[in-house]
C-alpha positions in Angstrom: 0.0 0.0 0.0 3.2 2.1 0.7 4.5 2.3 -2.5 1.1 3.6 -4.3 1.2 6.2 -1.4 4.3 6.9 -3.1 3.3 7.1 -6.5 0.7 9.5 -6.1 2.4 11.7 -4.3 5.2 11.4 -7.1 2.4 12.6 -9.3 1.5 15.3 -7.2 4.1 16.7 -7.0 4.8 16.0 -10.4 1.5 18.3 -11.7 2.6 20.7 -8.7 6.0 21.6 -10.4 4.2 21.7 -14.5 2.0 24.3 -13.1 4.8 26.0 -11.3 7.4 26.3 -13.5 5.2 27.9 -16.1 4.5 31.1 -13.5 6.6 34.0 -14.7 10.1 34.7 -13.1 10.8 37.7 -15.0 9.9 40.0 -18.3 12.0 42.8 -20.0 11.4 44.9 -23.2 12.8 46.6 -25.4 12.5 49.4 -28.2 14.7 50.3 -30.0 14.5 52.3 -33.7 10.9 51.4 -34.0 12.0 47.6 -33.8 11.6 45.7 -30.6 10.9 42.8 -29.0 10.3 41.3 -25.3 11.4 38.5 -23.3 9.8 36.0 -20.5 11.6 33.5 -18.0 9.5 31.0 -16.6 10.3 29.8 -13.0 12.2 26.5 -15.3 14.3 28.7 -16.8 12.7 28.7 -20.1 12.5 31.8 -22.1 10.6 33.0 -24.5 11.2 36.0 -26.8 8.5 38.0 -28.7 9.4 40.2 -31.4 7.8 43.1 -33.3 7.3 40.9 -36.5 4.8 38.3 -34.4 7.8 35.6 -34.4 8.7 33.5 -31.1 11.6 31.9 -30.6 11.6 29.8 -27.2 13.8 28.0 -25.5 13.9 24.9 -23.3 14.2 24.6 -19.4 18.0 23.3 -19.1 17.5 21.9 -15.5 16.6 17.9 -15.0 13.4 17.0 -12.8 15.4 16.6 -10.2 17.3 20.3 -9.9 12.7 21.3 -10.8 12.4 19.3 -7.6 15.6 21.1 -5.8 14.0 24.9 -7.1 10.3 24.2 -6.1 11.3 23.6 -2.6 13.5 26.8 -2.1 10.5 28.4 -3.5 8.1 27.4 -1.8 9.9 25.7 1.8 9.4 22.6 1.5 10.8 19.5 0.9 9.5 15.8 -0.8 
């Protein structure tokens, strides 16, 4: 019975972190010349970067599940 405890709480935790590390960390624009363009940093580490023209480039989290995990809990004080 332990180790489906376990599992949802792995999934729980799992759904926790999805929805977390979508909340933005941090926005900047920029105009400059009547160009411009403006960035976003999820609480992963992903970015995504709007410009003038409507094109997006984005860019992956670089941190494993485990370092998600490691950044949760100092966000929110707590630990699995």
């Amino acid at each position: 019975m332990t180790e489906y405890t376990q599992m949802v709480a792995l999934q729980s935790l799992k759904r926790k972190i999805e929805k977390w590390s979508k909340v933005i960390k941090q926005h900047y624009a920029e105009t400059r010349y009547g160009d411009g363009y403006y960035e976003c940093t999820y609480n992963d580490d992903s970015r995504e970067v709007h410009y003038n023209d409507g094109s997006v480039k984005k860019t992956e989290s670089p941190h494993t599940f485990e370092e998600l995990v490691r950044m949760y809990e100092q966000d929110h004080g707590e630990e699995w």
